[in-house]
N, C-alpha and C positions, 0 to 999 in steps of 0.2 A: 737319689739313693737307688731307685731300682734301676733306674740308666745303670750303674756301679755294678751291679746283681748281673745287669744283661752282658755288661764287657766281660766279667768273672765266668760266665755258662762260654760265652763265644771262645773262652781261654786266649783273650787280649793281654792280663796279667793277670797276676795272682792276689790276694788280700791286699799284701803288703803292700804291691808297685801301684795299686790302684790307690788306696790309700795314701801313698806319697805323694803321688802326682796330684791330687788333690791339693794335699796340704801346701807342697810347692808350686804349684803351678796356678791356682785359685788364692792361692793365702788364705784355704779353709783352716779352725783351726784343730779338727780332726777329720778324717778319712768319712765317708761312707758307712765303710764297716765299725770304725770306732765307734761313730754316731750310730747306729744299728745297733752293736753292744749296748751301748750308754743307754738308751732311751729301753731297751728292750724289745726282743725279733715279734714279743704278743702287738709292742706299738707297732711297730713296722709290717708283719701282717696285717690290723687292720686300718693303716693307713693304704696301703697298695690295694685290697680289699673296695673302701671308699673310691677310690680313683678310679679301679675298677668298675664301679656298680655309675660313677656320674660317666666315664668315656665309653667307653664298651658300646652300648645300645646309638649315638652318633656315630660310631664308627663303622659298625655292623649296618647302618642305614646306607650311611654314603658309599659304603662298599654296593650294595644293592642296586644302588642309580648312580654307580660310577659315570655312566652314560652322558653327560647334560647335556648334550644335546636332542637325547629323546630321540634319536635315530631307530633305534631298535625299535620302539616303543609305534613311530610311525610308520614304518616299514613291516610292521605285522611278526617281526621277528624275534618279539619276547616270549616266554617260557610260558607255559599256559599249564 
């Protein structure tokens, strides 16, 4: 569902095309946004919310020591 959210901001397609493609291409048997409507945007915020608070801080780490090899870190060339 928010993959569906990010192709709609990138203006990939519009509700509809997204939605379709779904439905025929997945054999979903409503869209994204249908399912959004359905369940309601309060579920849907704090589902993407939750996902948010469990990836976010993993992400925000590895981004940090992108490095693994510790180069930088041996080479005296980390950020002080």
């Amino acid at each position: 569902m928010l993959s569906a959210i990010r192709l709609l901001e990138m203006g990939t397609g519009t509700i509809a095309d997204i939605d379709r493609a779904m439905k025929l291409g997945a054999a979903h048997p409503m869209g994204p946004f249908e399912l959004a409507d359905y369940i309601g945007l309060d579920v849907v915020e704090a589902m993407a919310l939750n996902i948010y608070q469990d990836y976010a801080p993993a992400a925000r780490l590895r981004a940090a020591h992108s490095d693994p090899s510790g180069s930088a870190w041996l080479s005296g060339s980390q950020d002080r």
